[in-house]
N, C-alpha and C positions, 0 to 999 in steps of 0.2 A: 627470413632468417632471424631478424630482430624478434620477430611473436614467437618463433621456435625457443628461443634463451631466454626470452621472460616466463614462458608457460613452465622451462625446467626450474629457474630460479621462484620461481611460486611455489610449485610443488615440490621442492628442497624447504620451503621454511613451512609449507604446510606438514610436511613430514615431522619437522624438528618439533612441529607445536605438538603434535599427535603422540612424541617421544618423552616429550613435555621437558625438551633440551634449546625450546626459544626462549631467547631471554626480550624485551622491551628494546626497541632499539630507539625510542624516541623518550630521551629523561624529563624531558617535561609532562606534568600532570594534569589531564584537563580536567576542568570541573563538569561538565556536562558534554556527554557522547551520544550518539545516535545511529543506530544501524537499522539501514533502510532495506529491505530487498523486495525485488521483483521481476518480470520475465519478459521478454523480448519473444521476437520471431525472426526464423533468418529460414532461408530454404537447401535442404540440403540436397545434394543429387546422389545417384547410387554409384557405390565404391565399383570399381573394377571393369567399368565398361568403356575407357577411353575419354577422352575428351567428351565436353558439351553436358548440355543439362539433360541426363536420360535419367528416369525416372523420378521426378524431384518429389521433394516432399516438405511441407511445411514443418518444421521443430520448433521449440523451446530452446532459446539460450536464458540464462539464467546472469542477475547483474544485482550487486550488491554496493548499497551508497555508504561509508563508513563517514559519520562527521563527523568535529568537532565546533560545539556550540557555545554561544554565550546567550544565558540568561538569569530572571531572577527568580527565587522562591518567594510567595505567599501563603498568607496565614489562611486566606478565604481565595474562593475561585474569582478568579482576576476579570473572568466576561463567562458571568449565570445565563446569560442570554445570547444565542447563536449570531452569527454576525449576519449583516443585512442580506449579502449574498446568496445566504440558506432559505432566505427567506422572500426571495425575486422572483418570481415565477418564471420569466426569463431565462437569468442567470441558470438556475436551478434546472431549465430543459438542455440547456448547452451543457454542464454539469454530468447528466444522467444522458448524453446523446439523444434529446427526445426534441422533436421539433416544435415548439407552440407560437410559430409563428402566424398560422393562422386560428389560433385557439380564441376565446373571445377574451377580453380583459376585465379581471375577476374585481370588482369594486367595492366598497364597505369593509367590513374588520376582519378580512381575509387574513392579509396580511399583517402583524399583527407583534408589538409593537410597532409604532411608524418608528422613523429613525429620529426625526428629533422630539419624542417623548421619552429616548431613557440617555443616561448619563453616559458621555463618553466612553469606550471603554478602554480598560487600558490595555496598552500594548505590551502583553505579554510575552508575542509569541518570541521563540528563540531563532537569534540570528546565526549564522553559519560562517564559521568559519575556516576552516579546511576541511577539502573533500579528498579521498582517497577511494579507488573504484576496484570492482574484482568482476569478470566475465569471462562466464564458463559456458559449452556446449554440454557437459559432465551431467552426471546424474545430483538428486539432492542432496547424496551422502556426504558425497565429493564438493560441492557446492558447499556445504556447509561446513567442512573442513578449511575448504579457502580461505572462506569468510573469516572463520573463527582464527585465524593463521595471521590475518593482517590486523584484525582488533588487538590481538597480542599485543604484534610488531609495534603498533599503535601506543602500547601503555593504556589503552582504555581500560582495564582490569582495576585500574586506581582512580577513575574517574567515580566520585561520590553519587552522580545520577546517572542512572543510563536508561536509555531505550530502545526496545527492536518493536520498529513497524512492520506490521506487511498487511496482506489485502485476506481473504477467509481462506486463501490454499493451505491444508492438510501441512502438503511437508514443510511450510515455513516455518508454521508450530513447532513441527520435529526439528527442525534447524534450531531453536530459541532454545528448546529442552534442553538439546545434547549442548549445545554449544553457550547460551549466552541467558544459563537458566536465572542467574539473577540480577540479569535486565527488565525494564517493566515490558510485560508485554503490552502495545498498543497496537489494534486496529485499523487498519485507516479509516478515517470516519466520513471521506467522500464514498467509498465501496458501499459503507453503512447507507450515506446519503442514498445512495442510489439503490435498494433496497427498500429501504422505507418507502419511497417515491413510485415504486413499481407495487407496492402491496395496497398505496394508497389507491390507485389506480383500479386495482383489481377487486376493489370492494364495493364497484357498479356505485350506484347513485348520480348527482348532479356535478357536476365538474366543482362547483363550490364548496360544497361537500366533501368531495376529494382532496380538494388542494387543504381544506381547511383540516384532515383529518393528517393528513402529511406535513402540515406546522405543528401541527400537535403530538406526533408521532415524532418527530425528529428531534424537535423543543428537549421531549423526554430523554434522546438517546444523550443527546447532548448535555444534560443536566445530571447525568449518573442513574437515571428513574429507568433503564432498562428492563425488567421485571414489568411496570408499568404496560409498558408500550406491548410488552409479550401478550398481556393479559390482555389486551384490545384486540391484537393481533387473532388470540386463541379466538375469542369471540367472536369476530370476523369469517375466521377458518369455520368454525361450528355453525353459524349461520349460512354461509354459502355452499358447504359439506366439501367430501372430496372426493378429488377428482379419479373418472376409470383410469385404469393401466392403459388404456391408449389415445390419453389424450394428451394433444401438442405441448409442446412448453410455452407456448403464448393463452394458451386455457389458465383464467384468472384464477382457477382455484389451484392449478400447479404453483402459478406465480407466485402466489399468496403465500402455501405450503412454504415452499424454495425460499422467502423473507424470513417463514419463523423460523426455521430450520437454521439461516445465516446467524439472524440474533440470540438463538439460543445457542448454540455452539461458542458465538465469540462474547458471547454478556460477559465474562470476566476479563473479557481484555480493552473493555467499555466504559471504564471508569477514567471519565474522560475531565472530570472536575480534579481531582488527584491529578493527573499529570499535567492539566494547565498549573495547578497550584504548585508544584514543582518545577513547571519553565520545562515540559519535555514538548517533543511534537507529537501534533497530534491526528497529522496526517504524512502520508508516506511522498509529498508532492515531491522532494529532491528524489528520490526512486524513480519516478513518474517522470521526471523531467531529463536524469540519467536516460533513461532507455531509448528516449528519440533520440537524444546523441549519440547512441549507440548503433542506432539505426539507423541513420545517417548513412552509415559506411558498411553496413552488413545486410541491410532488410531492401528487400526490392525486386519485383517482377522479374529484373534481367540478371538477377544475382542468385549462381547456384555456387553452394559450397559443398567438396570433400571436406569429410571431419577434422586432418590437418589442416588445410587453411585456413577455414572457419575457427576452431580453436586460438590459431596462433594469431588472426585480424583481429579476434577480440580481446585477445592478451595486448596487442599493441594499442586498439581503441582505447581500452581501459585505462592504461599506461599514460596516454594523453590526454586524457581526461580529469586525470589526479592531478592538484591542486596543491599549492606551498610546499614540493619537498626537491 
């Protein structure tokens, strides 16, 4: 009953925004925003046949992180240099779900700077300060009506920096257009990670090789040199050619393909030295880290939802989820 009167009172201000009859209901102005999205799984079963899970089926819900940030602006990019983590071979398998734990360990200037050969760096990134959440089983239209309905409410519209993350999904873009076209758009740059990482891979040779051509491949994305990296990429692609219409998606030369195809689509929303210099984020991880919570209470082998409930659990998730208000 309580998820029933928030999903009405959401879609009453989503309405008003769309009438362009909401007004800001929060008079303070933040200096820096951030709208995260990205998509969950919940299981839905089929309408009309009684009780129990008959027919289920896996879906998309859709969750959108609205924050409010503090950080600082600089003159130059505050870390040119990717942080150690990018750069672990380790780290970087748990990262990309790839296991190296029995891979051998790569020795000499793989790795590349060490950590205490360069300067400090500083601590840029931006800290968070209230979260506000939005979870829909809806389509993207409607999702991005939501979304766009509670950045209003928010007064983020007066906020001097903004930013919408998301991962290479099509309609997030169309969410950013219609809704929040003069936020920057950023990429998540662990998606990117893991891309680069899989094309390195796919370009055969010595494991050395590999790893060393994916510090170098990432080094660039991270440094704004995306063009760069394409241009190696293409290189790679023309040397190992490509692949028949029936071959698997694990066939290196799909893989490969499938990496230039993500970086050339999002290279403009890749200018990742601009929004460290700004203090925006530059990964979608509160998105990322929303969605387990999310799941928590709706995603699970013995969990089948009709459309109302599902609907109205994640209007109440959501709801608990939001942060200072």
């Amino acid at each position: 009953m309580v998820g029933a009167e928030l999903v009405v009172k959401r879609d009453k201000q989503a309405e008003a925004h769309r009438s362009r009859q909401l007004r800001a209901q929060i008079p303070n102005v933040p200096s820096v925003v951030a709208v995260e999205v990205d998509g969950g799984r919940y299981q839905r079963r089929a309408e009309g046949h009684g009780c129990g899970a008959r027919g289920p089926q896996w879906r998309e819900d859709k969750v959108a992180c609205l924050v409010t940030l503090e950080s600082q602006t600089y003159d130059t990019d505050p870390q040119p240099e990717p942080p150690d983590c990018f750069l672990d071979r380790k780290r970087v398998g748990c990262l990309t779900q790839c296991s190296v734990a029995d891979e051998p360990e790569i020795v000499g200037d793989v790795v590349e700077p060490k950590p205490d050969s360069r300067p400090d760096p500083i601590n840029w990134q931006p800290a968070r300060l209230v979260r506000t959440c939005v979870a829909t089983t809806r389509d993207s239209g409607a999702f991005g009506r939501l979304v766009g309905a509670e950045a209003k409410a928010r007064n983020f519209e007066a906020a001097s920096r903004r930013a919408f993350v998301g991962d290479g999904q099509a309609y997030n873009w169309a969410i950013q257009k219609r809704w929040f076209a003069d936020y920057a758009p950023v990429v998540d740059l662990i998606h990117v990670l893991g891309y680069v990482w899989q094309a390195a891979h796919a370009t055969g040779a010595s494991e050395h090789e590999r790893w060393e051509r994916y510090a170098r491949w990432l080094r660039g994305c991270w440094q704004g040199r995306v063009s760069d990296v394409l241009i190696a990429l293409d290189a790679e692609h023309e040397r190992i050619g490509d692949a028949p219409d029936d071959a698997e998606a694990t066939d290196p030369r799909v893989v490969l393909a499938r990496a230039c195809g993500y970086l050339r689509n999002n290279a403009e929303r890749m200018k990742y030295p601009e929004y460290r210099k700004a203090g925006l984020p530059v990964t979608s991880s509160w998105a990322e880290s929303l969605i387990k919570e999310i799941n928590y209470r709706v995603k699970g082998t013995e969990k089948f939802w009709n459309e109302y409930g599902a609907e109205s659990v994640l209007a109440v998730r959501a709801a608990a989820r939001c942060e200072g208000l």
